[in-house]
N, C-alpha and C positions, 0 to 999 in steps of 0.2 A: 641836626635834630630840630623838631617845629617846636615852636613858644611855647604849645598846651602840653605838650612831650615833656621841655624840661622845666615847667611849673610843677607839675605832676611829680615829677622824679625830688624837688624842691620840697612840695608839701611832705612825700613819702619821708625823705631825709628830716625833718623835722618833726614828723609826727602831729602834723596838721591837717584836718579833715576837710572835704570838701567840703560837708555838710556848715562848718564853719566860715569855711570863703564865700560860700553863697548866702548865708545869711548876713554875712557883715556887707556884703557886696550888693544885695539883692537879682542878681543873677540866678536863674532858677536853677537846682540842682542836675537836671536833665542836662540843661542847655550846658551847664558848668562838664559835666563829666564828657558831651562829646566835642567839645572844644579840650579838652586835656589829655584824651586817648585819641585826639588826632583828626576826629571825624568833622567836625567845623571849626571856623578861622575863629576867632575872638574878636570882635571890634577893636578899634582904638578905644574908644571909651568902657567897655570890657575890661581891656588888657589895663589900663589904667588903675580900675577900681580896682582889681584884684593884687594891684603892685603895692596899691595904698593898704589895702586889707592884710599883705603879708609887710608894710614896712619896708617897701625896697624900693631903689630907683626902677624908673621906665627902662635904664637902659639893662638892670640885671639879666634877663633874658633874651635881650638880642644880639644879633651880631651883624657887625656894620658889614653892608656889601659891596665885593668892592667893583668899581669902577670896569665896566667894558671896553674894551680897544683902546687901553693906557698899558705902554711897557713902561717896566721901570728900570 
């Protein structure tokens, strides 16, 4: 699942509105909603503010990938 996917699914489960992340954020509302239904990436510095806006580390939402052409 992408970043904006499961922020999205994050805010839903808490009961937190976009409208709220973009103005703690200053990420415009537009630009906020197609970066969380998938439709553009989030910047680093995007993804950042909006980690600080809901209180959570950078890494809540990702997942480390792993390594090409390593067996284990």
């Amino acid at each position: 699942m992408e970043v904006g996917l499961k922020i999205k699914a994050y805010l839903e489960e808490n009961g937190i509105s976009q409208t709220f992340v973009s103005k703690k954020t200053g990420i415009e509302l537009p630009k906020l909603n197609l970066a969380l239904n998938g439709n553009r990436r989030f910047t680093f510095p995007e993804y950042e503010m909006v980690c600080w806006a809901l209180g959570v580390n950078t890494d809540k939402f990702l997942r480390p990938r792993e390594p090409s052409g390593i067996s284990v």
